[in-house]
C-alpha positions in Angstrom: 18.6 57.3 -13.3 20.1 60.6 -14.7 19.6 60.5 -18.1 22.7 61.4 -20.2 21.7 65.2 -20.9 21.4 66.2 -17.5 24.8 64.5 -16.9 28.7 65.2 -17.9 29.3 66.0 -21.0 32.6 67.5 -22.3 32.4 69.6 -25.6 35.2 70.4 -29.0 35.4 73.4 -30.6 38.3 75.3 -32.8 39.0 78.4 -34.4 40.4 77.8 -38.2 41.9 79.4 -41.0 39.5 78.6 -43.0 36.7 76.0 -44.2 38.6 73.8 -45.9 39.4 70.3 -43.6 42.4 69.2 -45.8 44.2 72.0 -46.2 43.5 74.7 -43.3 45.0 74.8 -39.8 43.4 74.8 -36.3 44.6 78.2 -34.4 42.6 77.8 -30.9 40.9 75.0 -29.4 38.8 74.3 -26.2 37.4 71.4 -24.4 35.0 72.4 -21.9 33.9 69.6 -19.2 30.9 70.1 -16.7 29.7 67.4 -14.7 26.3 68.8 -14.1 23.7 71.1 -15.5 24.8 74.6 -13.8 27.8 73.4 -12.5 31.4 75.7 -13.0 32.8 74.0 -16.6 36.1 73.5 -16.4 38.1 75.3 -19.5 41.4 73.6 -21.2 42.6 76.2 -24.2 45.1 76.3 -26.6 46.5 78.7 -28.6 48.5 78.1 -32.1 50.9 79.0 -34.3 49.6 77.3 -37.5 53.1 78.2 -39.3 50.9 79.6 -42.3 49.3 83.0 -42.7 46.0 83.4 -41.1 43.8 84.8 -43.9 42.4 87.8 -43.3 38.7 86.7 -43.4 39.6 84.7 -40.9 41.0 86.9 -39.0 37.7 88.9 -39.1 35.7 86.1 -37.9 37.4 85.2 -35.0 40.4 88.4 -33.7 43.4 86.1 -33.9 46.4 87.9 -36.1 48.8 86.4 -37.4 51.2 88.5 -35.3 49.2 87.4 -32.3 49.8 83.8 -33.0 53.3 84.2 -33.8 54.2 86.0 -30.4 51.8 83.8 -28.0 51.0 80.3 -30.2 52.4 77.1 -29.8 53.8 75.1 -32.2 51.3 72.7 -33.3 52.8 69.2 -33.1 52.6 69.2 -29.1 49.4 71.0 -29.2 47.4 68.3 -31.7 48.5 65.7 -29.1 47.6 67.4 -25.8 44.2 68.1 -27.3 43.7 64.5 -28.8 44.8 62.8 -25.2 42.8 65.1 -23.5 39.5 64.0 -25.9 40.5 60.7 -25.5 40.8 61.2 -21.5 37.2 62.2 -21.6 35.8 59.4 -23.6 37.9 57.1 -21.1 36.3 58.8 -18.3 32.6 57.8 -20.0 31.8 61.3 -20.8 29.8 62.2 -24.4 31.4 64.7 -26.6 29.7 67.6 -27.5 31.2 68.5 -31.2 28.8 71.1 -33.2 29.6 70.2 -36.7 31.3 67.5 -35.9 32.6 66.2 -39.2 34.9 69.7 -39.6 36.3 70.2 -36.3 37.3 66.3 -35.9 38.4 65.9 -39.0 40.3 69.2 -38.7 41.9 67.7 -35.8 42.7 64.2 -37.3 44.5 66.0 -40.8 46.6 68.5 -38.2 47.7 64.9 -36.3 48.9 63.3 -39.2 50.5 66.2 -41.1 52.7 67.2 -37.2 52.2 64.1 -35.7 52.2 60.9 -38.5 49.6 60.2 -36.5 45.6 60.0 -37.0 42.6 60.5 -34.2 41.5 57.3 -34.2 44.7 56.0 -32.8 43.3 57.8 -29.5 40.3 55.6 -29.4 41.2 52.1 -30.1 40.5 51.1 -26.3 37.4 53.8 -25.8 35.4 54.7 -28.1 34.2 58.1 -29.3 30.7 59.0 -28.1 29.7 62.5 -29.6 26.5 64.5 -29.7 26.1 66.9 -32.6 24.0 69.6 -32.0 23.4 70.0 -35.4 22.7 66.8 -36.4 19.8 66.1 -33.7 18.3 69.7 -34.2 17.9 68.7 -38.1 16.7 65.0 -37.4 14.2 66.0 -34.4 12.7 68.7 -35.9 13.4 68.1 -40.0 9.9 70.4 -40.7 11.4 74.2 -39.0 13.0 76.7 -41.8 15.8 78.2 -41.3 19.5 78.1 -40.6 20.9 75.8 -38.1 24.2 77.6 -37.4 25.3 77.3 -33.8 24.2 81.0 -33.6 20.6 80.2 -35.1 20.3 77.2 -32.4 21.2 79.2 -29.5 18.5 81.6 -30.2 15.9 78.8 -30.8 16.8 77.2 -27.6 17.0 80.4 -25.7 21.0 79.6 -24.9 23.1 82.3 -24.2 26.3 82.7 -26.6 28.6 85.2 -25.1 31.8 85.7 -26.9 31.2 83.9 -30.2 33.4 82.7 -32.6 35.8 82.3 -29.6 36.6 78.1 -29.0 35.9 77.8 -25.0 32.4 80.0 -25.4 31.4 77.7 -28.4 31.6 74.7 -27.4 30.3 75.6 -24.2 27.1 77.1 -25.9 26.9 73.2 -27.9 26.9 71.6 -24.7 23.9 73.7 -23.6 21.9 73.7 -26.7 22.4 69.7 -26.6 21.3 69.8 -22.8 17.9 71.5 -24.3 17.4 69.5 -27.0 17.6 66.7 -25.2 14.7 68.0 -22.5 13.1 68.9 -25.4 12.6 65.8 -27.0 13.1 63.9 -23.9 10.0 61.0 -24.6 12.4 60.4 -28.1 15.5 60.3 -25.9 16.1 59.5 -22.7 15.8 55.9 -23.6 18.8 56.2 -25.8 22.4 55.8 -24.4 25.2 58.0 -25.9 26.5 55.0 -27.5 23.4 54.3 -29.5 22.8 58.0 -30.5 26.7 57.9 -31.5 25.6 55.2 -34.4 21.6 56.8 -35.1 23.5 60.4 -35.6 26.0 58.4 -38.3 23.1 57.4 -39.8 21.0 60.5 -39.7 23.8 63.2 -40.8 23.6 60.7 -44.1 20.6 61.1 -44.8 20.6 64.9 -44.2 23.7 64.7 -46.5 21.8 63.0 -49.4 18.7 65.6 -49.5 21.2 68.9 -49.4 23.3 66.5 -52.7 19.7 66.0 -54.2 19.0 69.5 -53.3 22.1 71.3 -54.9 21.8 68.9 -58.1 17.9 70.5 -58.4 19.5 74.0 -58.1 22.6 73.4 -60.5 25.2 73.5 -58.1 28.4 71.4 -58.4 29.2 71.0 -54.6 29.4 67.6 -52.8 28.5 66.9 -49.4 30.1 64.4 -47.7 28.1 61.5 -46.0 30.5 60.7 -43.4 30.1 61.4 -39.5 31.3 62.4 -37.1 35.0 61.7 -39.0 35.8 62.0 -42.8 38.0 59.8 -44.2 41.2 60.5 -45.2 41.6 61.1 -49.0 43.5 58.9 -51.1 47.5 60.3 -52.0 47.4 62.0 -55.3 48.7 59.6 -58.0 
């Protein structure tokens, strides 16, 4: 039996205005399907007009202008629902998602639903469920002890993946996908007995602990930044009073 990370997998990934899940806006997006290690992934892009100005840090991280977006973006109500259908054609279609970080980009992704579509992710789940693999989150739990940063960047090069064209949607989540292929060979005797499904609920479990010890760690160095438990979707906040 092929065991589930040298089978399909589809991957997320999206290029932002910023950090900030409540309040910025997803410019590009990719989801990248390939049915076999080494087989031709099969790309679906999209491009954005967020209808806000794309800061200029931003801008420097990933190329897109705001006078780019403006003459070749969509506007995003159409987009947000193309791109949840298609993640929810892939879960319907038994196929893991590969989401690095997955807590940003889904959450990006369910805020830009219901502010253009009164809508929320999880409305494209309710028959399948979601089934994603975090790269970062089984890098951290499988091998807690190694120093260092865990960016998608810093995984590539610790799993000898190539990254060509970062910071661009389609190349990273392809590069996720293949860092999550080699962890799994990696620590194939601690996985391969594990079904997506059950990793789905360990990774929920996992990303809080790894959220509690950077809290504990940030109260031990003075800093007032929280770190949200929640994976692989945050929930939305309550309406201001």
């Amino acid at each position: 039996m092929t065991c589930w990370y040298e089978g399909p997998l589809a991957a997320f990934d999206t290029e932002t205005t910023g950090v900030d899940v409540e309040t910025d806006r997803i410019v590009s997006a990719a989801v990248v399907v390939q049915d076999a290690p080494g087989a031709r992934p099969r790309v679906s892009r999209w491009l954005v007009n967020p209808g806000v100005p794309v800061p200029p840090g931003a801008t420097a991280v990933h190329g897109l202008t705001d006078e780019y977006l403006q003459r070749n973006g969509r506007w995003p109500s159409p987009v947000m629902e193309e791109i949840a259908r298609e993640l929810g054609e892939q879960a319907g279609a038994g196929r893991p998602l590969v989401v690095m970080n997955a807590p940003f980009d889904l959450t990006l992704l369910d805020r830009e639903l219901r502010r253009h579509r009164a809508s929320c992710l999880d409305h494209w789940f309710e028959s399948v469920p979601l089934r994603v693999l975090d790269p970062r989150v089984l890098d951290k739990h499988l091998d807690r002890y190694r120093k260092g940063r865990r960016t998608l960047t810093d995984l590539c090069a610790h799993y000898d993946v190539a990254l060509e064209g970062a910071h661009d949607a389609a190349a990273d989540a392809l590069a996720a996908m293949e860092v999550v292929r080699a962890v799994g060979r990696r620590f194939a005797t601690r996985l391969e007995r594990l079904s997506p499904a059950e990793l789905h609920t360990l990774q929920a479990v996992w990303h809080a602990a790894q959220a509690r010890g950077l809290q504990a760690w940030f109260a031990r160095s003075g800093s007032p930044e929280a770190v949200d438990p929640a994976w692989p979707l945050r929930p939305e906040l309550p309406a201001a009073a």
